[in-house]
C-alpha positions in Angstrom: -124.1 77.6 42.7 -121.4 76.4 40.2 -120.6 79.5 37.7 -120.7 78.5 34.0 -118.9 79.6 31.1 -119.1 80.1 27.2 -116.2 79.5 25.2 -116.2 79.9 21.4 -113.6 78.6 18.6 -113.1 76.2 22.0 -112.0 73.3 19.8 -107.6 73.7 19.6 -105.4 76.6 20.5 -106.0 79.8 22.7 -110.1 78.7 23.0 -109.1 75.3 23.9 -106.5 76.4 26.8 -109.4 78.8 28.2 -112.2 76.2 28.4 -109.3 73.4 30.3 -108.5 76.6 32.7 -111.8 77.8 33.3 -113.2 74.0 33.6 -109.4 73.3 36.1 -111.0 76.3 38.5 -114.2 74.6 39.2 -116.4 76.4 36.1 -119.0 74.5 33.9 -117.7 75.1 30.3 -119.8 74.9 26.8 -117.2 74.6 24.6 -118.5 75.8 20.7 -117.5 75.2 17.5 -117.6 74.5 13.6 -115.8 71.2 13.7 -117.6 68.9 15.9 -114.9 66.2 15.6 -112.6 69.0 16.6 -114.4 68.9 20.3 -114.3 65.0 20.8 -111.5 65.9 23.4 -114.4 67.7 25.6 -115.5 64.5 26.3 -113.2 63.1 28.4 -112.7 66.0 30.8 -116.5 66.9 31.7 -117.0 70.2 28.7 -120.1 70.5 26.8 -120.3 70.7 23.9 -122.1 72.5 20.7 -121.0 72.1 17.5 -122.2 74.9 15.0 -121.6 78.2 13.8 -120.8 81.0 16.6 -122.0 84.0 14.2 -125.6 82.3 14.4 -127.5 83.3 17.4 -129.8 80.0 17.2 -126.3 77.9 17.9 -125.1 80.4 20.8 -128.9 80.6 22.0 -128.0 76.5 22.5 -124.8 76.9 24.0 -126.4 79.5 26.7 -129.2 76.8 27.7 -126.2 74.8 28.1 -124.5 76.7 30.5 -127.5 77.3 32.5 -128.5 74.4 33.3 -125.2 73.5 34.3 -124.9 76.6 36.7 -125.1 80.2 36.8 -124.0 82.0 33.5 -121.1 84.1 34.6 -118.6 84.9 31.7 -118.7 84.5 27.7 -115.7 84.1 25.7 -115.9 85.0 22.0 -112.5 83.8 20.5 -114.1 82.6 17.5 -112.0 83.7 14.5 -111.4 83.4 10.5 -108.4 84.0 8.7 -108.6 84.9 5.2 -106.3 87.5 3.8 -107.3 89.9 1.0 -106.0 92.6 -0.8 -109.2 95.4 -1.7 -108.0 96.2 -5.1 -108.0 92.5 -6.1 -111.4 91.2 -3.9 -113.9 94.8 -4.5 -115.5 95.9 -1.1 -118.3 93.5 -1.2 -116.1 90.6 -1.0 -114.0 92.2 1.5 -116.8 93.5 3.9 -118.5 89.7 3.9 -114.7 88.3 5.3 -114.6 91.6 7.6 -118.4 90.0 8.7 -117.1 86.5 9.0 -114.7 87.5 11.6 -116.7 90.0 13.3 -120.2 88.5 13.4 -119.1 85.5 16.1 -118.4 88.4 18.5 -121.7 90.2 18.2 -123.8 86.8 18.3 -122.0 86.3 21.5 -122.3 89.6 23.2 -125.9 89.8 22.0 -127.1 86.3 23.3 -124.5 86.5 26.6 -126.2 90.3 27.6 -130.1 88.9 27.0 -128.9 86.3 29.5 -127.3 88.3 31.6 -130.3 90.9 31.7 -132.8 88.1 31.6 -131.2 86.4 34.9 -130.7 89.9 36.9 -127.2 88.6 37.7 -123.6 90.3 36.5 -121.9 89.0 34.1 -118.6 89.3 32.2 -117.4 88.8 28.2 -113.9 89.0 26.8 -113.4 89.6 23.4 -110.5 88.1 21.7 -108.4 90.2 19.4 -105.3 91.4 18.1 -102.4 93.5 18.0 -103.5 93.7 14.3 -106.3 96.1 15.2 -103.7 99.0 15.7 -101.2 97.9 13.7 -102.1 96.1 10.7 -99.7 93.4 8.7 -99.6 93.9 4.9 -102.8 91.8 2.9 -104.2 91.3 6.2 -107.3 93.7 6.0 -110.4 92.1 6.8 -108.6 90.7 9.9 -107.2 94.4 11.3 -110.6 95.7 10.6 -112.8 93.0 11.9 -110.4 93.0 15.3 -110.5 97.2 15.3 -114.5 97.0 15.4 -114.3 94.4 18.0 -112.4 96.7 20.2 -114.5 99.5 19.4 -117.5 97.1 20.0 -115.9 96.5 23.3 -116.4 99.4 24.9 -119.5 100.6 23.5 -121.1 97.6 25.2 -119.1 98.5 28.3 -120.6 102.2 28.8 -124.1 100.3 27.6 -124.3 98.1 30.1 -121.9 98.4 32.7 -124.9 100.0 34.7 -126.7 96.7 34.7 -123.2 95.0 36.4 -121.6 93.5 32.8 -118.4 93.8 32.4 -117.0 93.8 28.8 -113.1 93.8 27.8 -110.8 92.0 25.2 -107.3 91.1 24.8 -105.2 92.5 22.3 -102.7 89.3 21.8 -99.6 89.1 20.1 -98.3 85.7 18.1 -99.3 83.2 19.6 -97.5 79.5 19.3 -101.3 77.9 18.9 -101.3 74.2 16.5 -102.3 76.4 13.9 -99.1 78.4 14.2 -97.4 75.3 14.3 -98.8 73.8 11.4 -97.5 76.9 9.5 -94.3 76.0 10.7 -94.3 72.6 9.7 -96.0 73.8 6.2 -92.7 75.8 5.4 -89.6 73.9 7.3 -87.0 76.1 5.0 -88.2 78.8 6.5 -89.4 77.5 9.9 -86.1 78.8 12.0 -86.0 82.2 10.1 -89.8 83.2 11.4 -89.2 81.9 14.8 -86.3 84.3 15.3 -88.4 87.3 13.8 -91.3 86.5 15.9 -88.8 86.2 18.6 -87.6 90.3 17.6 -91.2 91.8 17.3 -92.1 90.5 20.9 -89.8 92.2 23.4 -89.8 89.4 25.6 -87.8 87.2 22.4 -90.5 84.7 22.2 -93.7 84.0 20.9 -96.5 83.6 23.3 -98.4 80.2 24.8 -102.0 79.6 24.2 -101.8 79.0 28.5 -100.4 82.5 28.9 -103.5 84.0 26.7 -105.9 81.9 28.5 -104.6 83.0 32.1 -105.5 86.7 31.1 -108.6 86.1 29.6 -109.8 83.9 33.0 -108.4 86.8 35.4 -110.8 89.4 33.3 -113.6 87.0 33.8 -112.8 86.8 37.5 -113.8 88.6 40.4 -110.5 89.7 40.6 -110.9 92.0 37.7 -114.5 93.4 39.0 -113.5 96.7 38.0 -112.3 96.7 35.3 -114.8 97.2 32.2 -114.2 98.3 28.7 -110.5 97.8 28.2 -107.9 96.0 25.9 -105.6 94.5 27.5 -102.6 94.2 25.6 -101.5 90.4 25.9 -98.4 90.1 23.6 -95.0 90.3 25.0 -94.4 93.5 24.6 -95.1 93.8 21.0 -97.2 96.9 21.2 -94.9 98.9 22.9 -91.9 98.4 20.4 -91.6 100.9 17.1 -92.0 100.5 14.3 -93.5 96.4 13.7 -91.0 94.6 10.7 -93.2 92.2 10.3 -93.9 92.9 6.6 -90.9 91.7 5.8 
């Protein structure tokens, strides 16, 4: 039977290059999220679609009926992801903790409705968690970001020593910059500047470059495959080489 797969934040960049790849290999995809003109594109290459909120269980619970009646739920991809910086003296805790919320609460939605399914189904399944280089080494006024992506990582292998036992398979990819359309649009937002933060991204990343959202994409597919059967509760560290320089100048 055809295996089917979850992707959220599915609509442009890194979640958009998973749900083509996993769709290219032969998977049923459910691509999910906020902007539903965003996902028009899944119409023309055979993805579902649900438009909605990935932190709200009622709008991933709709996304898993999805994916099983297309096939056999086999992997879940929370890539969902807000980025809103803040600095805690000037936003209070309160206001800090709800953006730390807004980034983390897409990953537990996902996890919690992909594991009923999983359980419910009595089959194996796998989940990759998207996050960041930030959650080890944060970037200046970038808080609720780093923290969100460290509990996602922590989250990530609690969930792999919880249910491992029952043949789930949880990990997460720590990426680096990543040239997504967002990116871009940054880029194209400050054109002074444009050439000056390509060549610093290009010095934080050993490899000289930023990465592709198809290079992130490949590594999240091969730790959804049976290839990577064994391997549960890691971070894999998708980003050039950027976590295993010094010091990280990217405050400047």
């Amino acid at each position: 039977m055809t295996s089917s797969f979850v992707v959220t934040g599915a609509a442009r960049g890194i979640g958009r290059s998973v749900a083509e790849l996993l769709h290219a290999d032969g998977g049923a995809v459910v691509a999910v999220d906020l902007d539903p003109a965003a996902l028009a594109w899944t119409r023309d290459q055979g993805i579902l679609a649900v438009a909605g909120d990935a932190s709200d269980e009622a709008v991933t619970g709709r996304a898993a009926d999805l994916a099983g009646q297309a096939g056999t739920l086999a992997g879940w991809v929370n890539n969902a992801a807000v980025f809103r910086d803040a600095w805690l003296h000037e936003a209070g805790g309160r206001a800090v903790l709800q953006l730390i919320g807004a980034n983390l609460s897409p990953a537990l939605a996902g996890c919690a409705t992909a594991i009923r399914r999983f359980l419910a189904a009595g089959t194996p399944g796998a989940i990759v968690n998207v996050s960041s280089h930030q959650a080890q080494r944060a970037v200046r006024g970038a808080l609720p970001y780093a923290t969100a992506k460290a509990a996602t990582e922590g989250l990530t292998r609690a969930l792999a020593a919880d249910y491992g036992p029952h043949g789930i398979r949880v990990n997460a990819v720590a990426l680096g910059s990543i040239a997504t359309c967002r990116h871009q649009e940054f880029l194209a937002r400050h054109p002074a500047e444009a050439a000056g933060i390509t060549e610093q991204l290009g010095r934080l990343h050993p490899l000289g470059r930023a990465g592709e959202p198809e290079e992130a994409a490949a590594a999240i597919a091969y730790l959804l495959s049976p290839g990577a059967s064994f391997i549960n509760g890691a971070v894999l560290p998708v980003d050039g080489g950027r976590a295993a320089v010094g010091q990280d100048p990217e405050q400047a």
